[in-house]
C-alpha positions in Angstrom: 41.8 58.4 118.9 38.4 59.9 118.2 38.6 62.6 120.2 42.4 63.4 119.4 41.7 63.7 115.9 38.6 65.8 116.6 40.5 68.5 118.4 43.3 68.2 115.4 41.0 68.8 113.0 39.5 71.8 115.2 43.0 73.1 115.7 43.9 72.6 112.0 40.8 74.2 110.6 41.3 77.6 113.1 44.9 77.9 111.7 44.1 77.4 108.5 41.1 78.5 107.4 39.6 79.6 104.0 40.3 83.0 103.2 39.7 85.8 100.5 42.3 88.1 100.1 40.7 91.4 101.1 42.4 91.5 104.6 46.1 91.5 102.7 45.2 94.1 100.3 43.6 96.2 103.1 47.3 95.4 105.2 49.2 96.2 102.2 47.7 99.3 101.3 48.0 100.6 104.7 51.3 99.8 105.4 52.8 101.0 102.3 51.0 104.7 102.3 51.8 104.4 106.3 55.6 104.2 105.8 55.4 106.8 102.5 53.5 109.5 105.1 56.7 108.3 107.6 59.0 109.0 105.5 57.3 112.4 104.6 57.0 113.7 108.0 60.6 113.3 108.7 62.1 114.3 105.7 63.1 117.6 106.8 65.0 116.2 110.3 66.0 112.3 108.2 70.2 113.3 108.3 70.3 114.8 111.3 68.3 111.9 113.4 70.1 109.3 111.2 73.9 110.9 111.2 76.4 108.5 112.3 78.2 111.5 114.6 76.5 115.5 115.1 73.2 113.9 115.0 70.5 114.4 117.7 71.8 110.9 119.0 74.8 109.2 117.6 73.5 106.7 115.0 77.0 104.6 115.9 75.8 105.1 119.3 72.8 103.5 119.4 73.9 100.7 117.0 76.8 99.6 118.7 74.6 99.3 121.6 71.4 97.3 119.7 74.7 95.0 117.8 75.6 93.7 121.6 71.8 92.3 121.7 71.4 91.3 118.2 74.7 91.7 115.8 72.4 90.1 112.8 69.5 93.0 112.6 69.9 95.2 109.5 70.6 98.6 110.1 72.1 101.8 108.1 75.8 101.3 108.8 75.8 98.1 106.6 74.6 100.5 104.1 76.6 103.5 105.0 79.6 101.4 104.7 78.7 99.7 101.4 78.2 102.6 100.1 81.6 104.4 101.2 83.4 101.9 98.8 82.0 103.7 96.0 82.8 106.8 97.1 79.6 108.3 98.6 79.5 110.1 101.5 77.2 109.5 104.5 74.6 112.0 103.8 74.2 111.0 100.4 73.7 107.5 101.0 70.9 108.5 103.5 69.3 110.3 101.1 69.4 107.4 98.7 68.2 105.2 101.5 64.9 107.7 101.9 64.4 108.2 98.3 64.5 103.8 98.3 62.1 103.6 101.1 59.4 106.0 99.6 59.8 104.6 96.1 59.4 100.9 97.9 56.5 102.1 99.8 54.7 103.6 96.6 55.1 100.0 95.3 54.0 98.9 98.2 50.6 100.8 98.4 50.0 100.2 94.5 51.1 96.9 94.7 53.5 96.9 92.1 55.7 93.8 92.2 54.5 93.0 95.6 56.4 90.7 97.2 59.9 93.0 96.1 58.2 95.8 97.8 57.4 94.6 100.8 60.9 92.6 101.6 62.5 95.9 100.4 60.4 97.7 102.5 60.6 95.7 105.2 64.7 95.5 105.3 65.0 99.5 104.9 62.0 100.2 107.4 63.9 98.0 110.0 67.4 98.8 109.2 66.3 102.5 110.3 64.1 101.5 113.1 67.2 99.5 114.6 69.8 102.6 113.7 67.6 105.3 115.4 66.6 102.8 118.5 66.8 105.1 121.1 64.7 107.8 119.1 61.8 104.8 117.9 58.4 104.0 119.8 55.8 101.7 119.5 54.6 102.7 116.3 57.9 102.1 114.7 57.6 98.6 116.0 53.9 98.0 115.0 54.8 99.2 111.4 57.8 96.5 111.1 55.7 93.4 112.3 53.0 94.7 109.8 55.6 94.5 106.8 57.0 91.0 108.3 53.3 89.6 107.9 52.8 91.6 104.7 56.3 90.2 103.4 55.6 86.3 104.2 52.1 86.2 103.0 50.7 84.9 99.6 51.2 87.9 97.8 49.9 89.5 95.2 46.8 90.3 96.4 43.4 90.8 94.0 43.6 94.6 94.4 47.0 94.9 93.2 48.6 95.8 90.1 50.4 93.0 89.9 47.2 91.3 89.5 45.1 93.4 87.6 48.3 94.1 85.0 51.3 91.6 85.1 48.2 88.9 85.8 50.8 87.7 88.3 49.2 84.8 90.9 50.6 84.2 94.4 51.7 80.3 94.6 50.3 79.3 98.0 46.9 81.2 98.7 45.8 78.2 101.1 48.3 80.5 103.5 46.2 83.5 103.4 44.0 81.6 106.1 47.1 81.2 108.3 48.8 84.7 108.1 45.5 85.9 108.8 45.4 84.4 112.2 49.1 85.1 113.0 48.2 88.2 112.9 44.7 88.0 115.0 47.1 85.9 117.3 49.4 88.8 117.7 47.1 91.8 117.7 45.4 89.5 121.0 49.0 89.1 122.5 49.8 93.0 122.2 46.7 93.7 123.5 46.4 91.7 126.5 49.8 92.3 127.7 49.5 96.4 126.8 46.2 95.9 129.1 47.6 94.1 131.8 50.8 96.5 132.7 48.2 99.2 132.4 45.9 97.4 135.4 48.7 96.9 137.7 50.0 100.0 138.3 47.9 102.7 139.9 48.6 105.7 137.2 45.6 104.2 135.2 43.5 103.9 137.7 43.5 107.5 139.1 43.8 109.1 135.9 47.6 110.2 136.6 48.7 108.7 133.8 46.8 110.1 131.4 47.2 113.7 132.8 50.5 113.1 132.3 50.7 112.1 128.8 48.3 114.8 127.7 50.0 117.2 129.3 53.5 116.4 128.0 54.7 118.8 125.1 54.8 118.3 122.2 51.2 116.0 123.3 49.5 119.1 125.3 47.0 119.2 122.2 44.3 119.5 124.7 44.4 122.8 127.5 45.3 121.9 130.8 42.4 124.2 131.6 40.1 121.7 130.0 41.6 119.0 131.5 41.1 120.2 134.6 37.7 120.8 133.9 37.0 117.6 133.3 39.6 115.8 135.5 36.6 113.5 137.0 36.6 111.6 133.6 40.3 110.4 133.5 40.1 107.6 136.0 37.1 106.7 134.4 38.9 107.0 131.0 41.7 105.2 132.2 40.1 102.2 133.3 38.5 102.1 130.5 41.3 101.8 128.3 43.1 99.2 130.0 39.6 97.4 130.2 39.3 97.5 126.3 43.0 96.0 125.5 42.4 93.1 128.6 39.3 91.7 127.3 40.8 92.3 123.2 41.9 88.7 122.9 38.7 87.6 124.6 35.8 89.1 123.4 37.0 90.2 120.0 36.1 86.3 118.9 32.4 86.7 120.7 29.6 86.7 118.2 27.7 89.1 119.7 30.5 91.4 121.1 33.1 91.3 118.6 31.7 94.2 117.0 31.2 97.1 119.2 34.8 96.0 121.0 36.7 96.3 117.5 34.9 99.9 116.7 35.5 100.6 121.0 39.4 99.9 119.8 39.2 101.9 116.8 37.5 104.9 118.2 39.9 105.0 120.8 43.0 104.8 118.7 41.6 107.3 116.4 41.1 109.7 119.5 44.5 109.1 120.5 45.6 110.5 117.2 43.5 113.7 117.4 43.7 114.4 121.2 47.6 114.0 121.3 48.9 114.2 117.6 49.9 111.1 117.3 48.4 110.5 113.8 51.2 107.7 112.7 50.7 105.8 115.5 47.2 106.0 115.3 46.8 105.0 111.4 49.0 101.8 111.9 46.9 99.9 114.7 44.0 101.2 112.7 45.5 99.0 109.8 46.3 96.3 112.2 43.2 95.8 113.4 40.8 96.1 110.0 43.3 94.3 108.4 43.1 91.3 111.2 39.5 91.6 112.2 37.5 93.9 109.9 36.3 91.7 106.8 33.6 89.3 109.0 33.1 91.8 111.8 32.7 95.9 110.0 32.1 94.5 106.5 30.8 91.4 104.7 33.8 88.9 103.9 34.1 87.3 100.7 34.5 84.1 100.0 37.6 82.5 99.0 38.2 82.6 95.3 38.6 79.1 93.6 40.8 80.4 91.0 42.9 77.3 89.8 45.2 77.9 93.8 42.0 76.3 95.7 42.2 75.7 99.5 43.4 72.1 100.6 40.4 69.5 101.2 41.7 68.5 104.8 41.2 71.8 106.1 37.5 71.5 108.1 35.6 74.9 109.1 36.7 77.7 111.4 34.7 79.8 113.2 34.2 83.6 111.4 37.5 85.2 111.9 
């Protein structure tokens, strides 16, 4: 019984550990000004990727085809039919939909009736993730499990607005502990898996793989002289990334190690940004992963606040992180 309640106390006190709030504002300032700079960047092309019919790809198209998999996911015909009871026509109700998700994200980022913003957020960011599935990529994905954390956690946060001005308190901020490391937990899981399918084919391992995503428009940033030039570096490039995201949900706990590997992850992220213009997908694991592993490991972490909302006694220490 000893030993049983030993490892239940270990297991409790990693799942639930003291927390400040400084890794939820960080996530919630990050995700909302990431899905405002979203919404900015496809302003221009948001009707025609989103039409139900003359669009680049038929939004009834691709929703009839994600409804066969999962017929309860929000997407924009729910909406778009709503909305054509009142009258409106498609591309008005689009617009209305864009206008929603940038004003949701501004709330978002100031933190402005938090936990509004972020389900709002949230249902809009995935209702047009799920409507333009054949068009989305992993960083429409990474956004949407960001808000789904950012949504159930104890929000709002010490940073926000709603703090600072409405002197609004979240109810359960013995949680922030456990989101915290739902989120470490899945960071490790992408990671690991992103690494592994990476090391098992051979297009990592000779560098083909990277040629040929720095070569494909519109990623052919770099020259393919330059590449050339330096074409003894992408095997050794490519095993390098697959080597960083394998060992993620290993050495990212190690004392010593945890520190140069998150910076390693960051560095590389932010070079995929600049080498192939991918800045959104960049920005969001950035966010991910400062808002998961930064306070403790880049920057000094608070303590938890003992504000009235203090942490439950049974909860026994966790290591840092």
């Amino acid at each position: 019984m000893r030993r049983s309640e030993f490892w239940k106390q270990r297991l409790i006190g990693f799942l639930f550990p003291p927390e400040s709030d400084n890794w939820l504002a960080l996530l919630r300032f990050g995700l909302g000004l990431q899905v405002v700079l979203y919404c900015l960047s496809i302003r221009k092309d948001w009707t025609y990727l989103l039409a139900g019919n003359g669009g680049l790809i038929s939004r009834n198209l691709s929703e009839r085809i994600f409804a066969l998999e999962s017929p309860l996911i929000p997407r924009l015909g729910w909406i778009v039919t709503l909305g054509g009871h009142f009258g409106l026509s498609e591309e008005s109700i689009l617009s209305i939909v864009w206008y929603c998700l940038v004003t949701a994200g501004c709330f978002l980022f100031l933190g402005l009736f938090s936990r509004a913003a972020a389900i709002a957020t949230w249902f809009l960011h995935l209702a047009v993730l799920k409507s333009a599935d054949l068009l989305s990529y992993g960083m429409d994905n990474l956004t949407t499990i960001g808000l789904f954390y950012l949504m159930l956690s104890p929000l709002p946060d010490r940073c926000s607005l709603d703090w600072q001005w409405r002197k609004s308190r979240p109810k359960h901020r013995d949680l922030l502990g456990f989101w915290r490391r739902v989120l470490q937990t899945q960071m490790c899981l992408i990671y690991f898996f992103g690494g592994l399918a990476k090391c098992l084919g051979p297009g990592w391992w000779n560098g083909i793989n990277l040629w040929r995503a720095l070569t494909r428009p519109p990623f052919d940033l770099i020259s393919a002289d330059i590449l050339v030039r330096f074409k003894h570096f992408l095997p050794i490039t490519g095993v390098a990334v697959w080597l960083l995201e394998i060992g993620y949900p290993f050495l990212i706990w190690h004392p010593r190690l945890r520190r140069p590997w998150l910076i390693a992850i960051l560095l590389m992220h932010a070079g995929v940004g600049i080498a192939m213009g991918m800045y959104l997908f960049a920005s969001v694991m950035i966010v991910l992963n400062l808002a998961a592993f930064g306070p403790g490991i880049l920057w000094h972490r608070t303590q938890a606040p003992d504000d009235g909302s203090s942490f439950s006694g049974s909860m026994v220490p966790s290591p840092k992180n």
